[in-house]
N, C-alpha and C positions, 0 to 999 in steps of 0.2 A: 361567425360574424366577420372576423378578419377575412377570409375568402369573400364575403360579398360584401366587403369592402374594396378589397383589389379588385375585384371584376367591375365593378363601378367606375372605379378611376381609369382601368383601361379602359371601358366603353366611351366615360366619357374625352378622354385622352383619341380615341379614333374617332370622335365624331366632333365638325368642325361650331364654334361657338360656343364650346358648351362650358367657358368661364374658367378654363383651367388656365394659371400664366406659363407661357410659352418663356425661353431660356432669356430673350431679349427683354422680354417683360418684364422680366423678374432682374436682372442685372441692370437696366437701370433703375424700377425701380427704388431696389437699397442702395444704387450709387445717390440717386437724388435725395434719398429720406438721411444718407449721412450726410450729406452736403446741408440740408436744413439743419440738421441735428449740431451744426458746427458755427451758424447765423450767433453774431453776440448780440446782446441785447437790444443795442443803438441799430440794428441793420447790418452790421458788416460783416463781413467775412479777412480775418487777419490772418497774416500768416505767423507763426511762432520760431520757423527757420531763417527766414531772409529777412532783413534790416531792410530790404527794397520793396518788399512785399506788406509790410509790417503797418502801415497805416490805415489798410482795406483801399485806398483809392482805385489802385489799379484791379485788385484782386476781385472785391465785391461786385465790378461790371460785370466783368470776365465770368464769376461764378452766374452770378443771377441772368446772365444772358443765357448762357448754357442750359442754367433751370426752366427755363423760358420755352425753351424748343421739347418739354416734356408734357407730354400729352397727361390730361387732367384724371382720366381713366386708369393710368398708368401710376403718376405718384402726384398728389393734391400737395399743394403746400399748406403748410401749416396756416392757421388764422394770423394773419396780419404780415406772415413773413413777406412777401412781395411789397407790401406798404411801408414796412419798418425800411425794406433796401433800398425802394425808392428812396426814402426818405433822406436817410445816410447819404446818396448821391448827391440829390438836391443841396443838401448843405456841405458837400465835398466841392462845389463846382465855386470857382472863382471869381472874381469883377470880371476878367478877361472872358468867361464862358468856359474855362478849360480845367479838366482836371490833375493830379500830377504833382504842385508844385508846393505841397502844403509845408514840407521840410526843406528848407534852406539849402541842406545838405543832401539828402536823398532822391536823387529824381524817378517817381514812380509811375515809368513809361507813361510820358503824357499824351504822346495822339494814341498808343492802346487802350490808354485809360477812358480818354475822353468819347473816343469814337465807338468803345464799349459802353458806357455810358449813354451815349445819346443815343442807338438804338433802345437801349431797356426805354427808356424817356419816349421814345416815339413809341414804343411796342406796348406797354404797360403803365405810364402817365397819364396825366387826365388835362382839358382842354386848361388849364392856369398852366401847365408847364410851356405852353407855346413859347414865350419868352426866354425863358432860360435854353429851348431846344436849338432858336435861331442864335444865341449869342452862341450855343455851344458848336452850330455850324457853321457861325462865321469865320471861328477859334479857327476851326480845321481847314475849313477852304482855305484861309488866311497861311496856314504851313508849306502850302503847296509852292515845290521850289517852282517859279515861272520868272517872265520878266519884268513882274510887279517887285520880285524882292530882289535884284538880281542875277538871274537864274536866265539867260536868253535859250533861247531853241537851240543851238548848237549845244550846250552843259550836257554832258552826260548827266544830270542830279534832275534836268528840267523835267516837269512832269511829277515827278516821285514826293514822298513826303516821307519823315523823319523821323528820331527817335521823339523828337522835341524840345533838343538842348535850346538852352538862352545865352546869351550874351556871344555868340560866335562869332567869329573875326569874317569881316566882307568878304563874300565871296566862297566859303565855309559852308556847306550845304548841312555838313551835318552828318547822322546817320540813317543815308536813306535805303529803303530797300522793298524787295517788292511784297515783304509783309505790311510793313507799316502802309505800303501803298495800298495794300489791298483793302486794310480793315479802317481806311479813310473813307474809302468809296463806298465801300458798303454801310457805312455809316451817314454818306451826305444822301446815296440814293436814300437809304430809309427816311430820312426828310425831308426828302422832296428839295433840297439844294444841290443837285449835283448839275450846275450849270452847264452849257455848251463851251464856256472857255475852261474849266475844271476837264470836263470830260476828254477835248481834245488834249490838252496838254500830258493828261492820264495816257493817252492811246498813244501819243510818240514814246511816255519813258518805257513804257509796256512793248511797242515795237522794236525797244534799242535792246529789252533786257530778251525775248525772244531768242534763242539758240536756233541754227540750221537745223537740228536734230528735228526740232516740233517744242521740244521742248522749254523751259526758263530755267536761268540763275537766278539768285537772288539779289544782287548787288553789283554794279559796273562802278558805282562809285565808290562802297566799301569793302575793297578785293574779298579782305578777311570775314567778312560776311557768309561767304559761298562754304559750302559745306561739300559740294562736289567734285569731281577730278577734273584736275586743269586739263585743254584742250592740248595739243601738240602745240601751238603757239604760244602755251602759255597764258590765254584767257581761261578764264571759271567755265566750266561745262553745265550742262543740266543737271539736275536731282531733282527727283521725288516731290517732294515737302515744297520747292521752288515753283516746280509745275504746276500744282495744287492752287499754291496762291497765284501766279498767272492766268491759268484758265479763271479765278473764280474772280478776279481784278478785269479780266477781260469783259466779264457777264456783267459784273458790277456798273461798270462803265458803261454798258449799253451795246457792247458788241453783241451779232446777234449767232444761234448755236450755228451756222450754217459756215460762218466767215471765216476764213484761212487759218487764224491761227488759231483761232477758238479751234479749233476741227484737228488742225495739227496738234495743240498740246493734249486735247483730246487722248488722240490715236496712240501719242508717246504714254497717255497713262496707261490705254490699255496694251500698250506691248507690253508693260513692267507694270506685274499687276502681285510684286512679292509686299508683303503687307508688314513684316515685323522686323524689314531692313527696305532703309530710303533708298532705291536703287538710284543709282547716277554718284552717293556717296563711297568711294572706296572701302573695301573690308578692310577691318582690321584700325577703319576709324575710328576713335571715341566719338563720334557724333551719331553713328550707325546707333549705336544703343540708346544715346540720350535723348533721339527724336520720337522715343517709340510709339506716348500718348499723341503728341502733337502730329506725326504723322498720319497714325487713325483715323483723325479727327478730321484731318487735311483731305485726305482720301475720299473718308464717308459724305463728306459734304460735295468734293467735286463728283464725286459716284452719282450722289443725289440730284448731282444741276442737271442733270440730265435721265433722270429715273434707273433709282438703286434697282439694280439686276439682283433677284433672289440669291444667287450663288453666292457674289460679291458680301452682300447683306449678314450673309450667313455666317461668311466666315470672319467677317468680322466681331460678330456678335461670340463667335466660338472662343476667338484670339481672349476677347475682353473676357470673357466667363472664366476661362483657366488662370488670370491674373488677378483678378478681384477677391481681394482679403474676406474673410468671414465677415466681416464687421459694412459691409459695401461699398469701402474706400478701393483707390487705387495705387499706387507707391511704383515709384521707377528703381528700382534697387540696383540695377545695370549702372546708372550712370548719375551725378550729379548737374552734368554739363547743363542743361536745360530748364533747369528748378525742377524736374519732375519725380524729385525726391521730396518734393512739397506734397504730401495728399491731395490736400485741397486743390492744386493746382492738374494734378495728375487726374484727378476724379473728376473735374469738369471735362478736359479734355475727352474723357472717356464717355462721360453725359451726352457732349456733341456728337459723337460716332457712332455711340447705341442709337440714339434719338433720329438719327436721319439714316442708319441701317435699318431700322424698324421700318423707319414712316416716308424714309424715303423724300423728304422736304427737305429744303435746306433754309428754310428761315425758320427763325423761332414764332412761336403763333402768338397772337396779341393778345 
């Protein structure tokens, strides 16, 4: 019986559809079913390590966006879990439209927050959210440094958008860089707000932050930002994770795949195509380790703007399989630098990289 057993499972193992899960299948998955398994009550996702993380504001977009890009075949959400996170969002979101600011004391990444947010809301909402979607894109456009809040065309900051500090001194951009820029844009296109005065302004910070290489930094405004080796001059170089969000801030915006620098950061990702060190990062950084979810994640999605190559696919799906705990979480043990010693935090990351190495999309599906 056992022998026609195993002949079974090989046969059906070499013949194509025949329901068995495949390594990516299967690794997200129990990443996605721990991630449900981890939703409190009210909707949220909180974290238990970080006092910044600690409220679900920024964390529960963040998770349930990532949940969002997993196919229904693959891992169902529990009954009501997507409605209970809505939910949670809905009454996380402020008079101003934005979320972030519920602790006096703790700012919990407001444009990541918000602009995580208001895709699940466009992705997963229902036509009463209209309201809340546009105050939450007014929020965001409203960040963007330009010459509406100071910020003329010559600023190195113009263009870009922030962490989302308040009360800053005139002229004080803030901390801008080209994450927050990136996960702006991608939040006002999914609303259908990403105006022509937004998007230009977008394409000048995007061409100042551009390296000769092909590649991006992450910050001209906040040196310490740059995670990669200085140039002989003494500016930030390119990296990895920077390029990532560049290319995928370019798409965002509306540049098209054919255009110069779309095509050059391109090219620089696929010259440095090392997957569990940020190239352009120095060895021997502590940043090398601490990016290692977020990098994945950064990859598998810019892999995907332009259709994940099997190889690529593969071996990412391999990376994530040899790191994935029994239980289907992910844990950064390397490094603390990044919060990716947070589960919760590490295992979404890893959600977005299995989800668009499998399927190869890089939006989450409605």
């Amino acid at each position: 019986m056992r022998r026609l057993a195993a002949a079974a499972l090989a046969l059906a193992a070499a013949l194509p559809g025949c329901g068995l899960e495949d390594d990516g299948a299967r690794a997200l998955r129990e990443a996605a079913d721990w991630l449900w398994s981890r939703q409190r009550d009210d909707g949220s996702w909180r974290s238990e390590r970080y006092a910044v993380l600690r409220s679900g504001q920024a964390l529960t977009p963040f998770v349930l966006l990532a949940l969002l890009r997993v196919p229904g075949d693959v891992a169902a959400p529990p009954a009501g879990g997507v409605e209970r996170a809505l939910a949670f969002l809905r009454r996380s979101v402020d008079e101003d439209g934005a979320l972030g600011y519920a602790d006096p004391d703790v700012l919990e990444y407001p444009v990541y927050a918000t602009a995580a947010a208001l895709r699940c809301l466009v992705l997963a909402g229902e036509a009463a959210d209209r309201p809340v979607i546009d105050a939450m894109a007014g929020w965001l456009a409203a960040r963007q440094r330009t010459e509406a809040n100071g910020f003329p065309v010559s600023a190195v900051a113009h263009g870009g958008f922030p962490f989302g500090e308040r009360e800053l001194a005139p002229g004080d951009p803030g901390h801008v860089d080209l994450s927050h820029t990136r996960r702006a844009l991608e939040a006002l296109a999914a609303a259908g707000r990403l105006d022509d005065g937004v998007r230009a302004a977008a394409r000048r910070f995007l061409s100042r932050h551009a390296h000769p290489s092909g590649g991006f930094r992450s910050s001209l405004v906040v040196p310490g930002a740059n995670k990669g080796r200085l140039d002989d001059d003494g500016r930030p170089g390119a990296y990895a994770t920077a390029t990532c969000d560049g290319l995928l801030a370019l798409l965002a915006a509306g540049a098209p795949p054919e255009e110069d620098g779309v095509a050059a950061a391109r090219d620089w990702l696929a010259r440095r195509r090392h997957l569990t060190w940020p190239e352009g990062i120095p060895g021997g950084s502590p940043w090398g380790d601490a990016l290692l979810f977020f990098h994945l994640a950064a990859r598998a999605e810019a892999f995907a703007a332009f259709g994940m190559d099997p190889a690529s696919g593969e071996r990412i799906v391999e990376l994530l399989r040899a790191r994935q705990d029994a239980d289907g979480s992910f844990t950064n043990r390397d490094s603390p630098l990044q919060k990716e010693d947070e589960p919760l935090l590490a295992t979404a990351h890893a959600v977005t990289a299995l989800a668009c190495a499998r399927t190869g999309a890089t939006a989450p599906r409605p």
